[in-house]
ZATI-66136 format. One record per residue: residue in one letter; x, z, y of N, C-alpha, C, O in turn. Coordinates in steps of 0.001 Angstrom, whole numbers, padded with zeros to 6 digits, always signed. Atoms other than C-alpha are relative to their C-alpha. Layout:
// residues N
AXZYXZYXZYXZY;...
***
This chain:
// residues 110
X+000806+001078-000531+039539-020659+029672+000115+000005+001515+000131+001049+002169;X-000544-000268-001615+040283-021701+033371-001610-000043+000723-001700-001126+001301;X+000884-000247-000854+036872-020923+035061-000125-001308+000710-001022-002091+000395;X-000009+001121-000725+037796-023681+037638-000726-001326-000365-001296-001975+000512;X-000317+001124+000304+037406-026453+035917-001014-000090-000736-001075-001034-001523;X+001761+000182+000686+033651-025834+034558-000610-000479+001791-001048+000249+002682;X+000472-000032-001027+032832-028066+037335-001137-000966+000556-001271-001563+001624;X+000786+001763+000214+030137-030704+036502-001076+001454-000688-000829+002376-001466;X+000658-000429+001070+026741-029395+035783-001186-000859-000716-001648-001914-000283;X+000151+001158+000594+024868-030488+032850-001369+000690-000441-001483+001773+000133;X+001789-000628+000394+020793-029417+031298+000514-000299-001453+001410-001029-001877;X+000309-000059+001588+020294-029004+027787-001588-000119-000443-002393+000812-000433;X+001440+000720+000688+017111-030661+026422-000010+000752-001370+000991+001012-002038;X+000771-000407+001276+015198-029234+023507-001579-000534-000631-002695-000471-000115;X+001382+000930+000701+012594-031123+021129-000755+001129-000183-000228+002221-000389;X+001461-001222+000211+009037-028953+020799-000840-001407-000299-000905-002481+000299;X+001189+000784+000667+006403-030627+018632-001265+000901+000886-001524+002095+001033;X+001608-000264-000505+003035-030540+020419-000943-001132-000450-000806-002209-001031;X+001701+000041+000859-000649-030983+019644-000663-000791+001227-000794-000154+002273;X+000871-000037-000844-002692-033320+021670-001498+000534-000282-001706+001375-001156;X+001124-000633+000258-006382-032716+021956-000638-000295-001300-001227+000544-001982;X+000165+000709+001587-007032-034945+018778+000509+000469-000822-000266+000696-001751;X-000722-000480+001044-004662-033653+016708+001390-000398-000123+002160+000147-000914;X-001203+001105+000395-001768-036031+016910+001157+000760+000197+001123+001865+000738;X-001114-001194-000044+001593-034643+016716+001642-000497+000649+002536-001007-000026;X-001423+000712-000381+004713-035536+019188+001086+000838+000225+001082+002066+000151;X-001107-001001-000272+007763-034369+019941+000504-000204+001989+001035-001255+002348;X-000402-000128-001273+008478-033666+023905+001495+000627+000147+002032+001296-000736;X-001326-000268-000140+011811-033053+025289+000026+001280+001672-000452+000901+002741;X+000376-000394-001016+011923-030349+027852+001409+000869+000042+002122+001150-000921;X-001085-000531-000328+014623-028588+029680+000155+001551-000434-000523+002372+000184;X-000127-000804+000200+015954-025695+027785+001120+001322+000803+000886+002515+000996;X-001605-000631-001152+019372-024208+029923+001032-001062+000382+001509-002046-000182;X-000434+000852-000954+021022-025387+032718+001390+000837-000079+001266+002061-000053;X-001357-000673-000491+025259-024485+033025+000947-001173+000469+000788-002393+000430;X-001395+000671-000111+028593-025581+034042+000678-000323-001005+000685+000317-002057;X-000561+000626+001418+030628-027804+031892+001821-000865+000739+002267-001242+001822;X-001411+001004+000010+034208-029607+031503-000287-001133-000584-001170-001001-001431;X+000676+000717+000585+033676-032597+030466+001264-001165+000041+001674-001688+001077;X-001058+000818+000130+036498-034849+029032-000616-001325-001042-001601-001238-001775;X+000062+001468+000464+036474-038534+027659-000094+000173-001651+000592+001111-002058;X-000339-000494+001485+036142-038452+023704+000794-001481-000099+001479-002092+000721;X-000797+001085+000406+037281-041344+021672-000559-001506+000363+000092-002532+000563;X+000694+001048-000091+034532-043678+022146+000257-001430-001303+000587-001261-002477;X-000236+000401+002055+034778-046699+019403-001090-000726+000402-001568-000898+001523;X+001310+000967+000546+032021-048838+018056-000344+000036-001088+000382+000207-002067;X+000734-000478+000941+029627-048502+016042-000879-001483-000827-001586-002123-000049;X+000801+001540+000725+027978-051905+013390-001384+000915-000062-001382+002091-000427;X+001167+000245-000211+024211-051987+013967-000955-000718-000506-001814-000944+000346;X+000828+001126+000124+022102-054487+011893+001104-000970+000387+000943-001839+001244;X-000740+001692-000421+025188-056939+011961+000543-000216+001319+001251-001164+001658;X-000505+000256-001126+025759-056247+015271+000853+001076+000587+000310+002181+000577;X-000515-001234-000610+028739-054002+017150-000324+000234+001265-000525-000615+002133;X+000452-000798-001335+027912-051814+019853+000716+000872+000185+000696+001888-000510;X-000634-001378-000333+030253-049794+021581-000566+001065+000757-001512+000983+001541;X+000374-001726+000083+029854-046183+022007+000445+000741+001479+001306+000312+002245;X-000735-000775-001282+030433-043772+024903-000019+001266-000587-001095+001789-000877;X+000062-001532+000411+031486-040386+023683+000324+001047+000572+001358+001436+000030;X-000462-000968-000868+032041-037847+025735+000225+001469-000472-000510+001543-001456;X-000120-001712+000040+033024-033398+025386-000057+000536+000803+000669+000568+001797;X+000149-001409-001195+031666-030748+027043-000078+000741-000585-000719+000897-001624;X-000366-001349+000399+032909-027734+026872-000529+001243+001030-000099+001268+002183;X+000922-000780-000680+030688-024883+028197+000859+001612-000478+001415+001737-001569;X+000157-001009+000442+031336-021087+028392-000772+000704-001133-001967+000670-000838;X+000861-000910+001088+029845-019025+025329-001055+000810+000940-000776+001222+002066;X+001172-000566-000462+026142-017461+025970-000380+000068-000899-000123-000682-001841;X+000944-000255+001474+023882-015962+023598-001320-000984+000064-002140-000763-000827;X+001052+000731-000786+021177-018767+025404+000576-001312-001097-000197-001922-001836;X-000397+001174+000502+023684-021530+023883+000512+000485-001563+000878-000578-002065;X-000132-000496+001184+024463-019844+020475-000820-000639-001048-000401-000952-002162;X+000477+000390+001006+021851-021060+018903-000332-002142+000135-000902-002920-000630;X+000225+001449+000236+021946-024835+020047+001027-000606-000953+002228-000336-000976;X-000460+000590+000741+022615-027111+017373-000142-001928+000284-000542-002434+001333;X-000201+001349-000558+023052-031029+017172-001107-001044-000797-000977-002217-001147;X+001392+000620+000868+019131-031506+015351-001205+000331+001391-002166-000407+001607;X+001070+000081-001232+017015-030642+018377+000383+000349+001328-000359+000858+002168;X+000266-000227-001565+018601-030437+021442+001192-001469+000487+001786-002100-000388;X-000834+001150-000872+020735-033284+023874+000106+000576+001100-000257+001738+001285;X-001023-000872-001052+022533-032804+027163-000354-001422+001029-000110-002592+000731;X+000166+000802-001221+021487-034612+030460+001324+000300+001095+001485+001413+001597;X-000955-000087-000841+024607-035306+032656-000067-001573+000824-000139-002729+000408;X+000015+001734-001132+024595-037938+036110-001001-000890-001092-000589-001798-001815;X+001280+000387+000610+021058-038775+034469+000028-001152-000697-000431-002279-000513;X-000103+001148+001032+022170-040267+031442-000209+001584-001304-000192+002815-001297;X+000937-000867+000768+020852-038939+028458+001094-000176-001274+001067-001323-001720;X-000749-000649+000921+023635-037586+025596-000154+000438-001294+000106+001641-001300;X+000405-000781+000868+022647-036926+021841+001491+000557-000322+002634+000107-000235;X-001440-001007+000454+024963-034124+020640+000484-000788-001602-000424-001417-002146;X-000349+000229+000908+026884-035117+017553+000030+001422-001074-000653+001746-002046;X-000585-001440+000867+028646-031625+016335+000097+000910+001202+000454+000508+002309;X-000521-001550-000896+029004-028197+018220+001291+000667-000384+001221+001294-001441;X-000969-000591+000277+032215-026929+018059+000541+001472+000676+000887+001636+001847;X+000204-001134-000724+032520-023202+018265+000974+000705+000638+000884+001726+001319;X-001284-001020-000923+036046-022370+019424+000743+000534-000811+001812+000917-000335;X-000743-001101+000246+037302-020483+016842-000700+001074-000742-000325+001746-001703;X+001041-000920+000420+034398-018486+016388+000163+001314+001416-000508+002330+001239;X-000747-000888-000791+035944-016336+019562-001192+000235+000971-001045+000958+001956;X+001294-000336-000984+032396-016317+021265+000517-000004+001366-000039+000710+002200;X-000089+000204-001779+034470-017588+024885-000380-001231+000791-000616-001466+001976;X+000561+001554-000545+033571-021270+024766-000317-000671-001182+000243-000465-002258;X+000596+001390+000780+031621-024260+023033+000076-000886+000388-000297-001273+001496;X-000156+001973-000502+032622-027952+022682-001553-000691-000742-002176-000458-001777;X+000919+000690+001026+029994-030165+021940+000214-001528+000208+000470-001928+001343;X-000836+001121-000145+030951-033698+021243-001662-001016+000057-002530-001006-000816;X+001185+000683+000108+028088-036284+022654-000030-000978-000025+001162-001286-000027;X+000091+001721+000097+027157-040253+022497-000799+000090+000470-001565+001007+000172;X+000739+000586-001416+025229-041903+025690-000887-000625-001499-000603-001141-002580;X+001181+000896+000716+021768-042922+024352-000006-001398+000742-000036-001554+001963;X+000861+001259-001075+020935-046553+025211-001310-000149+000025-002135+000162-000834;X+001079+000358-000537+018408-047522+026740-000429-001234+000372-001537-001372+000890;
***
């Protein structure tokens, strides 16, 4: 892995269900780990919607292996990069070689 070229950095968001004082029950998004990333173009594409197409922005970042990022998966966490907001699709582990993780994301709209 060329070191260099982890040169964009990116936050990793994580969902936590909380309790207001009533009882009610939401889900907050709060910053779980912050690293360096590569970050290449995916395929992008379009996606049908209710009848309607909407194209996609897909992007890969590929992060060094950490035992911090080991356990993120692509059900409760997303990836803030140039403050656009990323749900993960799939994690891809490398190999299993514990030196780097791809994770393949799509730009939320807003």
């Amino acid at each position: 892995m060329d070191i260099a070229a982890l040169n964009v950095r990116i936050t990793l968001q994580k969902n936590t269900p909380k309790t207001d004082s009533i009882g009610n029950h939401t889900l907050d998004w709060e910053d779980y780990f912050s690293c360096y990333a590569t970050v290449s173009n995916g395929t992008g594409g379009e996606k049908e919607n209710a009848g309607t197409i909407n194209e996609t922005e897909t992007l890969h970042f590929t992060v060094r292996w950490c035992s911090e990022l080991a356990e993120v998966g692509s059900t409760r966490y997303r990836i803030l990069f140039n403050n656009k907001i990323y749900d993960i699709e799939y994690v891809d582990p490398m190999g299993f070689k514990k030196n780097s993780l791809k994770f393949k994301a799509v730009l939320i709209k807003r």
